[in-house]
Every structure is written in C-alpha cells, then in structure tokens.
KEKE-3310 file (N, C-alpha, C; in steps of 0.2 Angstrom, whole numbers, plus 5000, padded with zeros to 4 digits):
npx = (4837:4847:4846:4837:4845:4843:4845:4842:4842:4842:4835:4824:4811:4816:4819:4825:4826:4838:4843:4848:4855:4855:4849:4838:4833:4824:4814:4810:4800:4786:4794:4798:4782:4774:4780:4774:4762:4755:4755:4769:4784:4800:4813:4832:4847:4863:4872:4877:4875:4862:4861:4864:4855:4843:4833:4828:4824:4812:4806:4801:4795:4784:4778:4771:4763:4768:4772:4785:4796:4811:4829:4844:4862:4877:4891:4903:4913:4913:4899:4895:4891:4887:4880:4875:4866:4860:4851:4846:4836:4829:4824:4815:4805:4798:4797:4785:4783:4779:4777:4774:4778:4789:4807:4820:4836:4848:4864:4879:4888:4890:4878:4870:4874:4871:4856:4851:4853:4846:4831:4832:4830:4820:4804:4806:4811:4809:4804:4816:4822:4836:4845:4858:4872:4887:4899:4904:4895:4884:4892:4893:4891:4878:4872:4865:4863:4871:4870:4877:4886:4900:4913:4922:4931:4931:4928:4912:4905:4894:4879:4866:4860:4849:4840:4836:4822:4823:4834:4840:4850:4857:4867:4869:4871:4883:4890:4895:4902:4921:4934:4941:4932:4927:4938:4940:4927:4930:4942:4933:4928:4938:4939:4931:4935:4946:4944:4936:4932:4941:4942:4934:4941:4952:4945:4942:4957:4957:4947:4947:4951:4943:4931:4932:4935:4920:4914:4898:4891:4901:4903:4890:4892:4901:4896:4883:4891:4899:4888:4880:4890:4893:4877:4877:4884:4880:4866:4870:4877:4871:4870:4886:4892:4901:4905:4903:4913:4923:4920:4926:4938:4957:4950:4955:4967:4962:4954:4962:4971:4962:4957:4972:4970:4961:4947:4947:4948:4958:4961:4952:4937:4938:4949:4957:4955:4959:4973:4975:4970:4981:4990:4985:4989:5002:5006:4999:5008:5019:5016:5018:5008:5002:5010:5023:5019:5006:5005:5010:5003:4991:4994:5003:4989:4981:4991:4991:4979:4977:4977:4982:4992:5004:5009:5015:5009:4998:4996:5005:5009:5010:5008:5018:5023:5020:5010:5000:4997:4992:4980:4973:4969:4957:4948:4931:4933:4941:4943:4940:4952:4961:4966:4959:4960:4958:4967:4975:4975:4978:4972:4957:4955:4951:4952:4945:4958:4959:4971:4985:5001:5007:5021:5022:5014:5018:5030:5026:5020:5030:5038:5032:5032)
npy = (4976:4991:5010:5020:5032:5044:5054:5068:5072:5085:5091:5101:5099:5087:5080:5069:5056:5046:5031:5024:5009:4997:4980:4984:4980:4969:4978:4982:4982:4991:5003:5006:5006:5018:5023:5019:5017:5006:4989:4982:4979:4980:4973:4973:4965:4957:4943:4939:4945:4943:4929:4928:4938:4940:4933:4937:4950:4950:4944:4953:4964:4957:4955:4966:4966:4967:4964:4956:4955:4949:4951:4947:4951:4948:4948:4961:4976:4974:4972:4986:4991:4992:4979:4973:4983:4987:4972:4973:4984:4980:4968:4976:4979:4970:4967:4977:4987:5001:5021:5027:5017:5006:5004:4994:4998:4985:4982:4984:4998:4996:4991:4999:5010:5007:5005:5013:5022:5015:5016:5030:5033:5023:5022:5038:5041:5032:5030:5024:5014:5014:5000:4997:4989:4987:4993:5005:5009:5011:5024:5031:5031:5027:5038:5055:5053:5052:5044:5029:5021:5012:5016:5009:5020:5026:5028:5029:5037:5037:5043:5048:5063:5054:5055:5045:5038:5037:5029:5015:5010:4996:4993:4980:4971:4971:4964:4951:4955:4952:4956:4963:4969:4976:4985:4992:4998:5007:5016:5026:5032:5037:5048:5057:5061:5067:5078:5086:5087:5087:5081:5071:5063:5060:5052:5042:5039:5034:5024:5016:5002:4995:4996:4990:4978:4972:4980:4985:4998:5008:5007:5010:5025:5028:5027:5037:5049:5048:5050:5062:5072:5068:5073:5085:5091:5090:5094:5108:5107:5101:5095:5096:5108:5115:5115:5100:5093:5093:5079:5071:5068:5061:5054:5058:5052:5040:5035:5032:5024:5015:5014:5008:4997:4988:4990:4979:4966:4965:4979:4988:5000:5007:5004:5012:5025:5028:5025:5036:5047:5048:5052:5062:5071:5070:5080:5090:5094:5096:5105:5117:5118:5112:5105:5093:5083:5080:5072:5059:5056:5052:5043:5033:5029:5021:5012:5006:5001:4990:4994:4995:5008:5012:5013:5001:4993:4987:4973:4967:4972:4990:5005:5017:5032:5042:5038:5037:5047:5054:5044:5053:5062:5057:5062:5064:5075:5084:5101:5113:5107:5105:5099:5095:5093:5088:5097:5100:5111:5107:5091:5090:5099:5103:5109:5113:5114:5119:5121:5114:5110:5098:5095:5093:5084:5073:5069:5068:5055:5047:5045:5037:5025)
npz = (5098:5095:5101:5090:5079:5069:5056:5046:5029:5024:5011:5004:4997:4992:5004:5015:5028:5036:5043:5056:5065:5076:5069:5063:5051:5053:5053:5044:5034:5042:5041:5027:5022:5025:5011:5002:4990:4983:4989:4985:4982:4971:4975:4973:4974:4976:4975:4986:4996:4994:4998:5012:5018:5012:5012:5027:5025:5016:5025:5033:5028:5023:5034:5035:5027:5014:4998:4989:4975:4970:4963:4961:4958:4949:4963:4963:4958:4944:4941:4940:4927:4910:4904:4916:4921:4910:4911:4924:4923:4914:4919:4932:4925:4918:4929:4931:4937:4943:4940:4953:4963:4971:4973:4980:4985:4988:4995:4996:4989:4976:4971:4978:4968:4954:4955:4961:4950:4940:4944:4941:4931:4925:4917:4918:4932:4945:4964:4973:4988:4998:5006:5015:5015:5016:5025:5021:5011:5020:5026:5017:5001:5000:5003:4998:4987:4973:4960:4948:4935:4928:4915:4901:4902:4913:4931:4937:4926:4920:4924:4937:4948:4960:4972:4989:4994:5008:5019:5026:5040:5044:5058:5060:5051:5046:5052:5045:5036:5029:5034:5027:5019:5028:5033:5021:5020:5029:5028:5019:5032:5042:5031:5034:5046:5044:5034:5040:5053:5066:5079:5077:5070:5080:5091:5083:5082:5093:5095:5084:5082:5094:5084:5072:5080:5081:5091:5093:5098:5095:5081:5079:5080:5074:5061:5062:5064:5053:5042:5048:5044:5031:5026:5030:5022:5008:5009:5010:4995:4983:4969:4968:4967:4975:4990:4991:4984:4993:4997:4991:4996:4993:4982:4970:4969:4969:4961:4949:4953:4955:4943:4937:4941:4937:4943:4951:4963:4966:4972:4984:4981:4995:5002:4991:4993:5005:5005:4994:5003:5011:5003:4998:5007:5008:4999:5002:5011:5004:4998:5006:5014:5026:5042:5042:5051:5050:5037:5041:5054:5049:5041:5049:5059:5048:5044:5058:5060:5051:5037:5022:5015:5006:4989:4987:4994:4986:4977:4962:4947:4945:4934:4929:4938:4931:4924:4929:4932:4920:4919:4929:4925:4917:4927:4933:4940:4934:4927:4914:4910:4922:4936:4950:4968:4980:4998:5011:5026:5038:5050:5049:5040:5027:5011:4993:4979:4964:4955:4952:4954:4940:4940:4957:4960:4952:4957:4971:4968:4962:4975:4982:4977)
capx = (4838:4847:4841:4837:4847:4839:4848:4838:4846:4837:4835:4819:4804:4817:4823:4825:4828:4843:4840:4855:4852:4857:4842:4833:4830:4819:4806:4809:4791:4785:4798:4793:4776:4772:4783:4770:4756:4753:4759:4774:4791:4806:4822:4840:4852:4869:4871:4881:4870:4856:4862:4862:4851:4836:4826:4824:4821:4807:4802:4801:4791:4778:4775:4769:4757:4770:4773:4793:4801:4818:4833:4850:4866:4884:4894:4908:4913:4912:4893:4893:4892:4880:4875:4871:4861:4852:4850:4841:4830:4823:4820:4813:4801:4795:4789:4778:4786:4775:4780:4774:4781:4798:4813:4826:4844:4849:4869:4886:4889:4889:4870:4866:4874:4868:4849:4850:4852:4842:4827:4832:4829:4815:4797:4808:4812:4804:4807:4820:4826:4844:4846:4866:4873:4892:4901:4908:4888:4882:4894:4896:4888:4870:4868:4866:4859:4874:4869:4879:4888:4908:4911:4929:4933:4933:4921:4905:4906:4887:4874:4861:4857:4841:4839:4833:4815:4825:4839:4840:4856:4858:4875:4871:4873:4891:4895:4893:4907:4926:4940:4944:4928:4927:4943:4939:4922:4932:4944:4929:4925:4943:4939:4926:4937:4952:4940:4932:4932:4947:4941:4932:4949:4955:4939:4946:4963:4957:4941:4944:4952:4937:4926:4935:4932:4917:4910:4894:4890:4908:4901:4885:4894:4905:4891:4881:4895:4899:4881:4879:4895:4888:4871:4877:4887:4874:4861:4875:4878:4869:4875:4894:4894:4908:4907:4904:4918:4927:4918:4931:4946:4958:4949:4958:4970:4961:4950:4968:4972:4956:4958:4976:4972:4955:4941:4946:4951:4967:4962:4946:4938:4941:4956:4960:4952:4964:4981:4972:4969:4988:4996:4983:4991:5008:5006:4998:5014:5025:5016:5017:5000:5004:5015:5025:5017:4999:5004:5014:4999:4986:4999:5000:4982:4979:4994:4990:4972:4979:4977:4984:4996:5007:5007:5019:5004:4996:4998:5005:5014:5008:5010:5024:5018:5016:5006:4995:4996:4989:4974:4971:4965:4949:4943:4924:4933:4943:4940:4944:4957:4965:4965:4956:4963:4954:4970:4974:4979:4981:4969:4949:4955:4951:4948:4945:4962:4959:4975:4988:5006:5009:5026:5023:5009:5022:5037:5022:5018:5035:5040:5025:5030)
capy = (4982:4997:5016:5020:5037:5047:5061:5073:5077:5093:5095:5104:5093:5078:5076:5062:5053:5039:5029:5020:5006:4987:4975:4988:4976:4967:4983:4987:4983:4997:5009:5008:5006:5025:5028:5014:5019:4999:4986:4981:4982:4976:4972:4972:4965:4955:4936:4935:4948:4939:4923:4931:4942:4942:4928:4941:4958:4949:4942:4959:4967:4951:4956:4973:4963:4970:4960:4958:4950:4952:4949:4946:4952:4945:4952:4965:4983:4974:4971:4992:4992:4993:4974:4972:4988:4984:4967:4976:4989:4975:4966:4980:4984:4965:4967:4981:4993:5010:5028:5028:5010:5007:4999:4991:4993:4981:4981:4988:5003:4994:4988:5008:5014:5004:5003:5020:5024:5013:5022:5037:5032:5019:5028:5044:5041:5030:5030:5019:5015:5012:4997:4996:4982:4986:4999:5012:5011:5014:5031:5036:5029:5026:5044:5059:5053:5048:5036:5028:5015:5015:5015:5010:5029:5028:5026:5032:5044:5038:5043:5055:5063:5056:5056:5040:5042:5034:5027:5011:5006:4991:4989:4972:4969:4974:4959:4946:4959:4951:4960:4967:4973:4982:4991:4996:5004:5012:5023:5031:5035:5039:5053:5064:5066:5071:5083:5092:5083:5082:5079:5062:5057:5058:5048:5035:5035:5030:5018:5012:4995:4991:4995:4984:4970:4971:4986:4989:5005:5011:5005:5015:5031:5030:5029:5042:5054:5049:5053:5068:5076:5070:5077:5094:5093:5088:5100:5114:5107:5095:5095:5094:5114:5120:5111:5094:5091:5091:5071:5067:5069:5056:5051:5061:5047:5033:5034:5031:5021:5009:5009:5004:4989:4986:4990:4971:4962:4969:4985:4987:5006:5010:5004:5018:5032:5026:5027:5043:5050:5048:5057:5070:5074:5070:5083:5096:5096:5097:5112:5118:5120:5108:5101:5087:5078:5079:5065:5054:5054:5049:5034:5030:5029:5018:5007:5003:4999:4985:4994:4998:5015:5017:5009:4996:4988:4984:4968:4965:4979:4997:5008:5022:5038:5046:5034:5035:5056:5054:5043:5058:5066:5054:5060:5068:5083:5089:5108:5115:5103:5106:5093:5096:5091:5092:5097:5099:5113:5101:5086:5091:5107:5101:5114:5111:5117:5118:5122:5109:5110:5094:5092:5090:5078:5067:5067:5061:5050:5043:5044:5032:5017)
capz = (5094:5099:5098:5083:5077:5063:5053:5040:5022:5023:5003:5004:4993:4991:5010:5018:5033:5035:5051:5060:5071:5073:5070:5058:5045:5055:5056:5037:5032:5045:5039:5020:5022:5023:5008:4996:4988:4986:4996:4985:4983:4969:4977:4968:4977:4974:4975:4993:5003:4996:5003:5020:5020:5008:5018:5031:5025:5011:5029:5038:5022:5022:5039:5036:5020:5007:4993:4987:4970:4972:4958:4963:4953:4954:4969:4962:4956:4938:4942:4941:4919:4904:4905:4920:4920:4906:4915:4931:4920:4911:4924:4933:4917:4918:4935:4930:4942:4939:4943:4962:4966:4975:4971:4984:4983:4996:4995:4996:4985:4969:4971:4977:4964:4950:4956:4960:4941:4936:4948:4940:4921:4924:4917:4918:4937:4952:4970:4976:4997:5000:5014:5011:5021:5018:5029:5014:5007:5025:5028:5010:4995:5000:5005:4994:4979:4967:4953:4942:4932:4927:4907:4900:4900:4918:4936:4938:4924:4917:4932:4939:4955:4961:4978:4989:4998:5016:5020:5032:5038:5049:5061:5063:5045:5046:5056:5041:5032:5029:5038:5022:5018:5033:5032:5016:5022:5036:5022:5020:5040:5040:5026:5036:5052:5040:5029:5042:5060:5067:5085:5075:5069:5087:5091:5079:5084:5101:5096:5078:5085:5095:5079:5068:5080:5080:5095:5092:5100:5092:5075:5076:5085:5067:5054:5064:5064:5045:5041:5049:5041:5022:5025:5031:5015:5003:5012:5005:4989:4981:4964:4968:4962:4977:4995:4991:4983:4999:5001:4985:4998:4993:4979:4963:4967:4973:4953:4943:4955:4953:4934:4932:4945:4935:4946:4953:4969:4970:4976:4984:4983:5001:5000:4986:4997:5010:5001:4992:5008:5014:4997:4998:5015:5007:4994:5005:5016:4999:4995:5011:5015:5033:5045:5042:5057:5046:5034:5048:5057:5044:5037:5057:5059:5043:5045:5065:5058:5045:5030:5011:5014:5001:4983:4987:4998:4980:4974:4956:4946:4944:4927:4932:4940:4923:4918:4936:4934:4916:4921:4935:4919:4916:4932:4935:4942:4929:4926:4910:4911:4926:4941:4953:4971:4988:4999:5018:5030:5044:5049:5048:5038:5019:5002:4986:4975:4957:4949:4958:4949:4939:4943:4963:4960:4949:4965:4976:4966:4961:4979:4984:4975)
cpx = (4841:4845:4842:4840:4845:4841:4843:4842:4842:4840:4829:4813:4807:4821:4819:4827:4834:4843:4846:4850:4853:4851:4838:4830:4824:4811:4806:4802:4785:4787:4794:4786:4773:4772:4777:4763:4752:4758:4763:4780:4795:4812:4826:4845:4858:4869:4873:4877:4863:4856:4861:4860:4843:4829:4822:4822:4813:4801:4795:4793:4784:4776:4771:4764:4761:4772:4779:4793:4806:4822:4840:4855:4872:4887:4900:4907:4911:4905:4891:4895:4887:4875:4873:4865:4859:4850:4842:4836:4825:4820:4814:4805:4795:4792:4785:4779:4782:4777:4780:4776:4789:4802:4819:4831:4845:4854:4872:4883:4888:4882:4867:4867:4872:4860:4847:4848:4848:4833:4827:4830:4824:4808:4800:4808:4806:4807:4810:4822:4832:4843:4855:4869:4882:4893:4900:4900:4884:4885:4893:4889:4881:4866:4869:4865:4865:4872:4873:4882:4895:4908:4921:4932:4937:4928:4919:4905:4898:4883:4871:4863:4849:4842:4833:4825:4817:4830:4840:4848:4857:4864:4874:4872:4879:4894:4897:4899:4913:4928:4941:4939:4926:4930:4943:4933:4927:4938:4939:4928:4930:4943:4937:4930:4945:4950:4939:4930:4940:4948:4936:4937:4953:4950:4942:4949:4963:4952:4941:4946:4947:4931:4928:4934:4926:4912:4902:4891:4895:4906:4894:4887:4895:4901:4886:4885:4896:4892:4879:4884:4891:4881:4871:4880:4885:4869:4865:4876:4876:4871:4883:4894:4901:4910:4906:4908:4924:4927:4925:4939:4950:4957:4950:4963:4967:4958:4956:4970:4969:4957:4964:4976:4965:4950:4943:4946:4957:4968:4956:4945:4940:4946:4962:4959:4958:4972:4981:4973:4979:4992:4990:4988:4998:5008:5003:5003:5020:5023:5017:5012:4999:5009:5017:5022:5010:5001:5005:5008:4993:4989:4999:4995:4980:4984:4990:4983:4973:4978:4984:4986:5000:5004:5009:5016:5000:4999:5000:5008:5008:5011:5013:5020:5016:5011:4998:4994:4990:4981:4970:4968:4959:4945:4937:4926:4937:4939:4942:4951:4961:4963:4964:4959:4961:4964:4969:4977:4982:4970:4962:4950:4955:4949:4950:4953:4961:4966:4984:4995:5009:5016:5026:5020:5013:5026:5032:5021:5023:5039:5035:5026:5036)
cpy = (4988:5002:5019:5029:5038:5053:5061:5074:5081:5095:5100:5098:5087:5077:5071:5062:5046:5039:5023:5018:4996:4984:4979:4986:4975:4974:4984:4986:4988:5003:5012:5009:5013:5028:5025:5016:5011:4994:4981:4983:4977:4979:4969:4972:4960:4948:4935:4940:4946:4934:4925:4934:4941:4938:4936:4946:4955:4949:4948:4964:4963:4954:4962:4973:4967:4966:4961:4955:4953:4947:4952:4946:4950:4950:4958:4970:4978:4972:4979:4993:4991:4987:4971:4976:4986:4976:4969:4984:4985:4973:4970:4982:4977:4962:4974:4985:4998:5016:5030:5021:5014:5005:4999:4991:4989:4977:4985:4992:5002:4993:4995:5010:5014:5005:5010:5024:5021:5015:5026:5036:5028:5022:5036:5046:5038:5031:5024:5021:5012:5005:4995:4992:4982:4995:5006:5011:5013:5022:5035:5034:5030:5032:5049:5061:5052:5043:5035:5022:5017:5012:5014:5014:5030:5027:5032:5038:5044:5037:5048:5054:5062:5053:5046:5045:5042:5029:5022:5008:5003:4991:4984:4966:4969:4968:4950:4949:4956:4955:4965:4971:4978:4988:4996:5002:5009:5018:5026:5035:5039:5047:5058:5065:5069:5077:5086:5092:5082:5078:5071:5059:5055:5052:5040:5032:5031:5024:5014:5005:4990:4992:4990:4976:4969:4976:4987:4996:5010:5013:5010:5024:5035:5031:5033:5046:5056:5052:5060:5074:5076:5076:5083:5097:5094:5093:5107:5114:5102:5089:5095:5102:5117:5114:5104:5091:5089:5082:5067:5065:5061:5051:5052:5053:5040:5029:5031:5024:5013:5009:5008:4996:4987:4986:4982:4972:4966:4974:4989:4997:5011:5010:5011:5022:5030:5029:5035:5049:5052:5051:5062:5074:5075:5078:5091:5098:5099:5103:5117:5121:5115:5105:5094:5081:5075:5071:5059:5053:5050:5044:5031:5027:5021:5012:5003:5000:4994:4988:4998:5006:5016:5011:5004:4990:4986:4981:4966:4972:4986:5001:5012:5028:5045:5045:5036:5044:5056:5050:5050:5061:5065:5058:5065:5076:5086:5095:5110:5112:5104:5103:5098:5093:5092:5091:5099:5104:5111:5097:5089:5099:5107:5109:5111:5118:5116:5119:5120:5108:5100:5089:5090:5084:5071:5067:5064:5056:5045:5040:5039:5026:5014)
cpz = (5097:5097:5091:5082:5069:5062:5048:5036:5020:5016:5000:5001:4993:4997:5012:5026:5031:5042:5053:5068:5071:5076:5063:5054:5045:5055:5046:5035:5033:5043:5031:5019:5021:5016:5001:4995:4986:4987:4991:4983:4975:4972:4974:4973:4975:4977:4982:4999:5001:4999:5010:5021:5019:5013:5022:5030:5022:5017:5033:5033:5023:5030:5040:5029:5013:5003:4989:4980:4972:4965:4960:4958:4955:4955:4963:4959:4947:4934:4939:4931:4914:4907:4910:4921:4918:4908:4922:4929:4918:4914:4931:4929:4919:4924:4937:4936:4938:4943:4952:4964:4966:4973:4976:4983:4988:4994:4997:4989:4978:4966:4972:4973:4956:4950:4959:4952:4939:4937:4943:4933:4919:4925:4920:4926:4945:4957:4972:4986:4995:5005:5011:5017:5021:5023:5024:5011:5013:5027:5021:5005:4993:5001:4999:4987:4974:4966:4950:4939:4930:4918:4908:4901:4905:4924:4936:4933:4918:4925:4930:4946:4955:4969:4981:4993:5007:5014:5026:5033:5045:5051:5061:5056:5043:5049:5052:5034:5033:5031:5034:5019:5023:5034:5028:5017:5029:5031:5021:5027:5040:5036:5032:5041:5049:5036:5033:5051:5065:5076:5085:5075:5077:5091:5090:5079:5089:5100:5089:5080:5086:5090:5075:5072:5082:5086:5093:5093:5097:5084:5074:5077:5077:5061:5057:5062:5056:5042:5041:5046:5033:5021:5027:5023:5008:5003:5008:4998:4987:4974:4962:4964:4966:4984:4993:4988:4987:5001:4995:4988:4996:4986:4970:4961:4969:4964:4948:4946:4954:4945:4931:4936:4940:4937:4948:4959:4972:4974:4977:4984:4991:5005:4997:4992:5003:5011:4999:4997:5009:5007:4996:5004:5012:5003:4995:5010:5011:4997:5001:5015:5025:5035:5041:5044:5054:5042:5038:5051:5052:5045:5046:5058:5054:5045:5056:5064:5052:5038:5026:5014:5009:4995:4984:4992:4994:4977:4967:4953:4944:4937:4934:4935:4934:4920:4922:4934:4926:4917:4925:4929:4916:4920:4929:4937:4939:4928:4920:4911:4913:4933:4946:4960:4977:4992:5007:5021:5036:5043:5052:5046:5029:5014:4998:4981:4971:4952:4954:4954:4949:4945:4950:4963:4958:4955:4969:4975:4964:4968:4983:4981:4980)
residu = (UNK:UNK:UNK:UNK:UNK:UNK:UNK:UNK:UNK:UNK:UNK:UNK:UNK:UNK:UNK:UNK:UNK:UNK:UNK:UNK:UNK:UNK:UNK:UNK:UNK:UNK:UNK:UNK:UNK:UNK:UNK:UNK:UNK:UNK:UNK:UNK:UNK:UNK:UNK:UNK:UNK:UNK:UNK:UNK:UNK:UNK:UNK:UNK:UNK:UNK:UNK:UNK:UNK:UNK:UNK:UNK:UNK:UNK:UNK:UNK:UNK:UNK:UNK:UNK:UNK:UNK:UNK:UNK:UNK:UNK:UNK:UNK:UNK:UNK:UNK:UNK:UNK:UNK:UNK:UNK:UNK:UNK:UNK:UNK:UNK:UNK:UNK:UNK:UNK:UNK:UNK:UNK:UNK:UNK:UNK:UNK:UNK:UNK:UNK:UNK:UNK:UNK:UNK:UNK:UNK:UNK:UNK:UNK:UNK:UNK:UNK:UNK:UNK:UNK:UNK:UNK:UNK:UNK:UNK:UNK:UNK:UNK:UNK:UNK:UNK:UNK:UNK:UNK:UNK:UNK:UNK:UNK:UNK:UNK:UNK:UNK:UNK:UNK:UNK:UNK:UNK:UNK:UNK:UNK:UNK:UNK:UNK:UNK:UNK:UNK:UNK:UNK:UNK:UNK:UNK:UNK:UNK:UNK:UNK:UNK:UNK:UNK:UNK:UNK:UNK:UNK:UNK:UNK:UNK:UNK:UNK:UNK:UNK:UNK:UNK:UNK:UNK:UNK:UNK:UNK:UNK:UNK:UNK:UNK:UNK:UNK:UNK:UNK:UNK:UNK:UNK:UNK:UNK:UNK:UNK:UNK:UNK:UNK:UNK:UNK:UNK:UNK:UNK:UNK:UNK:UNK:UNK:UNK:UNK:UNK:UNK:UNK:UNK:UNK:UNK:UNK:UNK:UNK:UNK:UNK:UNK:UNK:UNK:UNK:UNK:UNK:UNK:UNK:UNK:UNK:UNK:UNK:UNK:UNK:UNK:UNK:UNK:UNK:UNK:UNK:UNK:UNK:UNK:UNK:UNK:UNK:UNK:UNK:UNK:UNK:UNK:UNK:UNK:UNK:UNK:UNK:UNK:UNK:UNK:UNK:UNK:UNK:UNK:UNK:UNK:UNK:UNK:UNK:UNK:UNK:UNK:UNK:UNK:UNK:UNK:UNK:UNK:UNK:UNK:UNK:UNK:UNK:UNK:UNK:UNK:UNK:UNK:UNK:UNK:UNK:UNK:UNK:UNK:UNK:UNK:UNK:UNK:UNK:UNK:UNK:UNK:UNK:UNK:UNK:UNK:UNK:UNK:UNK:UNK:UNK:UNK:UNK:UNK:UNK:UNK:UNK:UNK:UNK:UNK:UNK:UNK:UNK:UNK:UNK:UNK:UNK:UNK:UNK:UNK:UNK:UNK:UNK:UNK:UNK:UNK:UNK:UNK:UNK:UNK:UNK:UNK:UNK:UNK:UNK:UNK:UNK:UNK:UNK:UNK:UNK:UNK:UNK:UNK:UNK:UNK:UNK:UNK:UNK:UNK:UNK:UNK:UNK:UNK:UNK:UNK:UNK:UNK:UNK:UNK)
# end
C-alpha cells in the first residue's frame, strides 16, 4: 500500500476527510468503523465494480466484525433516474437502515450520485461513504456533497447537497478501468489545472502519458491535487452561491452536449467536459478575454492524450448548433435566463461570466462541427 494522503473539506460540523492511497480498500473496515454506531453497513454498488470488487471490500468490513448487505445496480449514466432510485430507497428501507447507520456508495459518479440522494431523503437524511472506484468520481463527483438523479428536462436537475462522512479513494482501483474510462475521468483532472492551476496543467502536459499507462505515483499525485483544488472550493462555497461554479468549467457545453447524444455510450461525461473545456477556451479567445495560444494549447494537450476535442469526434449525427445553444438553456446555471459561462483569461485564470452574447456562443459552436 502506498502513503496514505489525507485532505480535509473543512465544512465546519459536516467536514470530512477524503483519503488517497492504492490498496485502501483493503483497511476499509478500520476506516468506517469509527463512523458506526453498530457494526453494519448497506452497500449500493453497480453490476461491473461489483464483479470486481465487492468480494473484497465486504472482505475488508468482515474483518473489522462489520456486517455488509450489498445491492448491485446496472452499470450506466441511465442507472442515474427515478426507477432505479426508487429501486435503491426501497431496498435501503427493507434493510432496516436507521438514521445513524451508513450507506456505501461503492462506484463511479453515477453510483455517488444516486446513493448520495437517496442518503439524503432516506428517514430525512443518513450517513453515507463514498468509496468511488472510477477516476472522474475519485477527482470530482464523490467529493463536495452533490446528489442527484437526471430527469427528462435534463442532468442532475433532482438532488440535494448532503455531504459524505469520508471519502476513500483507492489508485489501485483505477487499474480495472478501460482506456476510455480513464480518459474520460482525466477531463475532469484536465479541468482544475485550466480553472485555477496552471503550473498542474504544465504537470500534466509533462506526466499525463505515464498516468494514463498506468504510473502509479503520477496517478495519486493527480487525484491529490484534483482534491485539494475541489476542497478549497467547496470550503468557500458550498452551495454553488459564487466560487464553485468555477468546478462547471467546460460543463455549460458538455450538459447539451450529453442530452442531444442521450446520456449514452457515444459520449461519455468526461468526455463532454473535455470538448467543453476546449470551446470554453475557444469562446474566451473570441471574446478577447485570451491569447490565441490558450485554446491551441488546451486542444494540443487533449488531442496528444487520445481524447474527444472537437464535435466531429462524436459518433452519429448532432442537432445544428441552434439546436445545442438552445439545450444550453435547460442548464442548472441559468440566471434569470441568461447563460451562465465559466470563461478564461488564460490557462489557470477561470471566472464565472453571466451575461455571454448569444451570437458568439453560436459561431463557436457552428465552427466546432
């Protein structure tokens, strides 16, 4: 196991610890134990990280005399909706879970952010852990307390903030992730040293390579770093009232993006946040808010790292960019109906723009297919 790294979301009464470190799993029984008033647990996890995993966390828990049930959901973003929810409340109910008992998310972002909400509504809020096993729910998701579920309307626009008790997040769990699920978690890593770091992103330009095959040390360096960025941002704003909107960069267009492909296969979320990422830059140059050099470098970086940069690197057809600017309009950060826009003065130089002229947003977006 390597050294275990341990950041604080200094919230005041509801901080926490999130703990990076490869093998971690294996002590989870230790870890939780403090947090249980008695020695069980329910785990909600997703059909394919229980096949690889569950055995041994249940293992790791029994070793510390906790007692698990666990209920497995199938794998995908279209797992994140009413029936499945009502699927994992029930079952939650029927294992007699009570207000100081725990609940396990133990996945990717779709598994946190469902069983987070469900925590948060089950006997008017229990305590849930995070243990998130994809990248993009290691740096991003599992932290900061978002909950929620995605409705026809649009993603995540039913939730709560309810904060975890502890956050475990395993590197060594990441090595059981597909190429494509990796990269997809890396658009988010990608994010923090463009929002606010820019001497991460030089980091990244030099070591995302050996992260992607597999570095371990590289790989804890980047989910440390990603962590430490959220939780100063969270610590400032909990509630998404000014700075933490900053964590959205990329993601105005990554949300239209994911509902004209369907929340499917075709176009995973870190993926969006990817492409996102690179027409926020675009659109920050157009206004002249940055160099020219700014977007080139971004798309450099993404492209040299195998991923999804423009739209024409989505498979199957796209509605027109009228169609994609109208979606923009479902989003969560609408204000008084005016789009909302994290933008860029160069790279780790993010602000929140609220009032973004249509017409630029359409040329980006028309000059992107």
């Amino acid at each position: 196991m390597t050294a275990t790294d341990t950041i604080r979301v200094e919230l005041g009464a509801r901080a926490y610890d999130v703990r990076i470190a490869d093998g971690l799993i294996d002590r989870a029984g230790a870890e939780v134990a403090p947090l249980l008033r008695r020695k069980r647990v329910a785990i909600v996890t997703d059909e394919t990280v229980g096949a690889l995993h569950l055995a041994r966390l249940q293992a790791a828990l029994s070793a510390s005399g906790i007692d698990s049930a666990a209920l497995a959901l199938p794998p995908g973003e279209a797992t994140k909706a009413w029936p499945q929810f009502q699927t994992c409340v029930e079952w939650l109910l029927d294992q007699k879970v009570e207000r100081k008992d725990l609940v396990i998310a133990f996945g990717g972002g779709v598994i946190g952010d469902l069983v987070g909400f469900a925590a948060s509504v089950l006997r008017r809020g229990v305590g849930f852990v995070q243990i998130p096993t994809s990248l993009l729910a290691q740096v991003d998701s599992s932290v900061g307390g978002k909950t929620g579920i995605n409705a026809p309307q649009g993603k995540n626009l039913i939730g709560a903030f309810h904060q975890p008790g502890l956050v475990l997040a395993d590197i060594g769990l990441l090595g059981t992730l597909t190429p494509r699920d990796f990269l997809s978690g890396y658009g988010e890593v990608v994010k923090y040293g463009l929002l606010g770091d820019e001497a991460f992103f030089e980091w990244l330009e030099t070591n995302g390579p050996a992260l992607a095959q597999g570095d371990v040390a590289a790989r804890q360096y980047a989910v440390r770093r990603s962590v430490e960025m959220k939780a100063e941002i969270v610590a400032r704003d909990e509630t998404e009232e000014g700075d933490r909107a900053l964590l959205n960069l990329g993601h105005t267009f990554c949300h239209a993006l994911e509902k004209a492909t369907g929340y499917g296969d075709r176009l995973l979320h870190g993926e969006g946040v990817a492409i996102g990422c690179g027409l926020a830059f675009e659109l920050s140059q157009r206004l002249g808010l940055c160099s020219q050099e700014a977007p080139s470098r971004v798309r450099a970086h993404l492209r040299a790292m195998g991923m999804k940069v423009d739209l024409s690197d989505i498979p199957g057809e796209l509605p027109s960019a009228e169609v994609l600017l109208d979606l923009m309009g479902q989003d969560k950060k609408v204000i008084d109906g005016k789009l909302r826009f994290i933008l860029a003065r160069g790279i780790g130089q993010s602000f929140v723009a609220s009032d973004v002229p249509a017409d630029v947003v359409l040329a980006v977006l028309r000059d992107a297919f």
